[in-house]
C-alpha positions in Angstrom: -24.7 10.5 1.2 -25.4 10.6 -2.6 -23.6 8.2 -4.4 -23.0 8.0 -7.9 -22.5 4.3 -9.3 -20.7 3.6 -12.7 -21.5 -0.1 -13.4 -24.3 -0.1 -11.2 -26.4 -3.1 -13.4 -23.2 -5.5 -13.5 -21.8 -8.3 -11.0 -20.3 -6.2 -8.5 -22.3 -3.0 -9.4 -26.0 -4.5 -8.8 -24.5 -5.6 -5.6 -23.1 -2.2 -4.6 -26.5 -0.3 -5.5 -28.6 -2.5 -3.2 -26.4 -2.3 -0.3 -25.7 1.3 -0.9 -29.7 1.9 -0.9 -30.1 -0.6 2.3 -27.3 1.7 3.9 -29.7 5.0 3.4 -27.5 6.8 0.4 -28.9 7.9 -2.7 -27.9 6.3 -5.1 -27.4 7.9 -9.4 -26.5 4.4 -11.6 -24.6 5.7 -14.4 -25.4 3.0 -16.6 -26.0 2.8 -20.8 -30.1 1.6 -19.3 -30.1 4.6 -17.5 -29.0 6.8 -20.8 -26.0 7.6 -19.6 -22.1 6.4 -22.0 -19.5 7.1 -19.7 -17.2 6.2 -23.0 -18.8 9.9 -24.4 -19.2 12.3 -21.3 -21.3 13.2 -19.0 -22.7 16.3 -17.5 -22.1 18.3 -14.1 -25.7 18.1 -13.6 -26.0 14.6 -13.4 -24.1 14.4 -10.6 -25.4 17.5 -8.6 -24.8 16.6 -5.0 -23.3 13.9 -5.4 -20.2 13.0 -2.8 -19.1 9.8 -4.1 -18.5 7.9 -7.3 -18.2 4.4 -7.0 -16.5 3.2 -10.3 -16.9 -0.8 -11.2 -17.3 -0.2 -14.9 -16.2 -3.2 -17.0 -15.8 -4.2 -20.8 -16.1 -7.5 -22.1 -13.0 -8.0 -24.1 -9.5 -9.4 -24.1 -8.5 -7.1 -26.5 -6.0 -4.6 -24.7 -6.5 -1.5 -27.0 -10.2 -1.7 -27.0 -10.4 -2.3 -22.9 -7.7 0.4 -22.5 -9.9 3.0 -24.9 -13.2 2.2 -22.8 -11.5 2.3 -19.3 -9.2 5.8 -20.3 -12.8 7.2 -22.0 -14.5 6.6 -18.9 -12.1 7.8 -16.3 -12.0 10.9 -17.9 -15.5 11.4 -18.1 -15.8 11.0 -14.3 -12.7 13.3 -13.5 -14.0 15.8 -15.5 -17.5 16.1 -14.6 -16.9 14.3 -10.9 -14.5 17.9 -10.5 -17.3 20.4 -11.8 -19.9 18.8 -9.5 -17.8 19.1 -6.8 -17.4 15.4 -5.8 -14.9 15.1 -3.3 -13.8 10.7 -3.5 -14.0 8.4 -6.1 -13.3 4.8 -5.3 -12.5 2.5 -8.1 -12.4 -1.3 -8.3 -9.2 -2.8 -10.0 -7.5 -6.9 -9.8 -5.1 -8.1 -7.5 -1.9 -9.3 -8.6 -1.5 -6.9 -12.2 1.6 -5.3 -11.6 3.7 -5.8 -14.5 0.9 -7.1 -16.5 1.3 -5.2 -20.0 -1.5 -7.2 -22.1 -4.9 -8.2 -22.8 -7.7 -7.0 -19.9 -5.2 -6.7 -17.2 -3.0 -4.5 -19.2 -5.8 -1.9 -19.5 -7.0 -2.3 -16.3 -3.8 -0.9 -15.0 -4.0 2.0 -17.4 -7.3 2.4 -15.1 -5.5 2.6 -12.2 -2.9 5.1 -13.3 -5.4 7.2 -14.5 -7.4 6.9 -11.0 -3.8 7.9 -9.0 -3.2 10.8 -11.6 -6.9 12.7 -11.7 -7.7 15.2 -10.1 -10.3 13.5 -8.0 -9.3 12.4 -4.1 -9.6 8.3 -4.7 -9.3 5.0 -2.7 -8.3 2.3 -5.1 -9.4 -1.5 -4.4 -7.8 -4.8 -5.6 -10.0 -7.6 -5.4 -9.9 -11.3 -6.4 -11.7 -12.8 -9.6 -15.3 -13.2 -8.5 -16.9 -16.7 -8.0 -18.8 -15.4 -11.0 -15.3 -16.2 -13.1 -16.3 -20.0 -13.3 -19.7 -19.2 -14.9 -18.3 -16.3 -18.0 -15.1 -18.8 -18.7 -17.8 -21.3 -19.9 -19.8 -18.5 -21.6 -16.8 -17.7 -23.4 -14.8 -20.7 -23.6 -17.7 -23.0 -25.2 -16.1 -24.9 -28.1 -18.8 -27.1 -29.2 -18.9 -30.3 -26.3 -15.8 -28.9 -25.0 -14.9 -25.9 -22.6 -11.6 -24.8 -22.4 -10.6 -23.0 -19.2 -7.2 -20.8 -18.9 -4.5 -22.3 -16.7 -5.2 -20.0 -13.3 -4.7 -20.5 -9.3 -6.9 -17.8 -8.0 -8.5 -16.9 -4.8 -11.8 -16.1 -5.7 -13.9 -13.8 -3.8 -17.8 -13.4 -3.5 -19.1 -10.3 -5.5 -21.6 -9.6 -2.4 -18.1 -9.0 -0.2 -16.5 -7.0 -2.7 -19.1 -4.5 -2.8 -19.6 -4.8 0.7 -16.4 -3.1 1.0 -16.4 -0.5 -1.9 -19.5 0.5 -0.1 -17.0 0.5 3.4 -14.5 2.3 1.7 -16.8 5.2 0.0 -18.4 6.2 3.6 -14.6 6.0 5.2 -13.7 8.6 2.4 -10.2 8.8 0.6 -7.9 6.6 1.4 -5.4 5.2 -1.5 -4.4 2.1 -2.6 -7.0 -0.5 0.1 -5.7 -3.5 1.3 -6.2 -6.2 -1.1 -9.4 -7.9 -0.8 -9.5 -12.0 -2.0 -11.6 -15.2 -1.1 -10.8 -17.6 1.5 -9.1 -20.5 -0.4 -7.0 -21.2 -2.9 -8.6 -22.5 -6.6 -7.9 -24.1 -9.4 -10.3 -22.1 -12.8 -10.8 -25.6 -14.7 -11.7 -27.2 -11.5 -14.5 -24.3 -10.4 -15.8 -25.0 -14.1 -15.6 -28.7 -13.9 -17.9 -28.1 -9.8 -20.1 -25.4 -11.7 -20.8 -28.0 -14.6 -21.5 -30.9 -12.1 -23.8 -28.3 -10.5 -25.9 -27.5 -13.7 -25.4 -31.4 -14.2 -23.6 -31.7 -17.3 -20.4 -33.7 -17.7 -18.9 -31.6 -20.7 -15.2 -32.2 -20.3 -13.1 -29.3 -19.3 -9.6 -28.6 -21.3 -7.1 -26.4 -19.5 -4.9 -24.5 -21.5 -2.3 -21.8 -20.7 -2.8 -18.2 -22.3 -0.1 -16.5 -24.1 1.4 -13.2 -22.6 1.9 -11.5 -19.3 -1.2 -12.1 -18.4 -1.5 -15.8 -19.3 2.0 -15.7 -17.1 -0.1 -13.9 -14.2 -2.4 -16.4 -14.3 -0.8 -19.8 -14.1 1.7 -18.7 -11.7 -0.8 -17.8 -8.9 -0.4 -13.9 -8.4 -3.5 -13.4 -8.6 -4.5 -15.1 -5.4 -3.1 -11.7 -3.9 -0.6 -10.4 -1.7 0.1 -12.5 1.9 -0.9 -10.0 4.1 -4.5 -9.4 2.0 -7.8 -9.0 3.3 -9.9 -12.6 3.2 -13.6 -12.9 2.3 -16.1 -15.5 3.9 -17.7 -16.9 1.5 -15.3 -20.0 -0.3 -16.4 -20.7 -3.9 -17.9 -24.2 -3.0 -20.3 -22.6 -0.6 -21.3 -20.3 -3.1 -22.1 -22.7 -5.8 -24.5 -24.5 -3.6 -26.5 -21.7 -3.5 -27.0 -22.3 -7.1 -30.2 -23.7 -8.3 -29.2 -27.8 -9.4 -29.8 -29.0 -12.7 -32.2 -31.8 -13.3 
């Protein structure tokens, strides 16, 4: 099968090429490195042949407007020229536990998903669980000098490896809706996967949890996004995952 990636250099996307290329399918990354910005269009001939387009675009922003423009932009751009080439399923990667969320980077991404259910393209739509990878972009982001401050959040985080195990699942199963929820095996605390990934690079920067304003700060602290009961469970448990990590000297 040819398989169109969008994302394909990112967390989950790197993971989703390689397996997709282990599996046998050819594989087109629609990437900015690969000259292609899904925010501006793309052509019918880029995706001559292709059966399936894997959507795990992202945007690095809490801004709601700006991650609503890029996700609406690029959803577009792959209904419209996904439909002229003739693909017949794209499968698109969203979060568990948004419904309801109306701001900041949840807010857009369920723009993303009502565009997914309303294009014109057969879909499959999964939910998955912050990745492990969480721990290690709230202390890019949420360095204030000595101090990283984490957002109040019980999640379930999942391994990106897993998630794109099953995007890749769900793409060769063809069209099939909203997917079971997919999260990690245990239950998580954010500050306290910052405070193991910390000891891990071994530095003892103290970690300051604080609770974010809004729906999504709401979403957050009050555990939905560990995911419905009845979700799908990963393998891999954040602890295991962190070990794999090379240690600080």
């Amino acid at each position: 099968m040819k398989v169109a990636i969008s994302g394909a250099t990112g967390i989950v996307g790197s993971h989703v090429r390689r397996l997709a290329q282990a599996r046998g399918h050819e594989v087109v990354s629609l990437t900015r490195s690969t000259g292609h910005d899904l925010t501006k269009g793309l052509s019918a001939q880029t995706l001559a042949g292709v059966e399936t387009i894997i959507d795990v675009s992202g945007i690095q922003t809490l801004s709601r407007r700006k991650a609503t423009e890029y996700f609406l932009a690029v959803s577009r751009t792959l209904q419209s020229a996904g439909a002229a080439a003739g693909v017949s399923h794209l499968v698109a990667l969203s979060i568990v536990g948004i419904d309801g969320v109306t701001s900041s980077y949840y807010g857009a991404k369920g723009e993303q998903e009502r565009a997914v259910r309303a294009g014109v393209l057969p879909w499959t739509l999964l939910r998955a669980a912050q990745f492990h990878e969480f721990a290690v972009q709230t202390v890019e982001r949420g360095s204030m000098g000595p101090l990283v401050v984490a957002p109040r959040a019980r999640v379930r985080p999942i391994a990106a490896a897993e998630v794109a195990e099953a995007l890749v699942d769900l793409a060769e199963a063809g069209p099939a809706g909203d997917a079971p929820d997919l999260v990690g095996p245990r239950d998580e605390i954010l500050a306290d996967m910052v405070r193991t990934l910390l000891s891990r690079r071994g530095s003892r920067r103290p970690v300051v949890e604080i609770p974010l304003p809004g729906s999504m700060g709401a979403a957050m602290s009050s555990g939905r996004l560990r995911g419905s009961p009845d979700a799908s469970q990963g393998r891999q448990t954040y602890a295991e995952w962190v070990d794999q990590l090379p240690r600080s000297r």
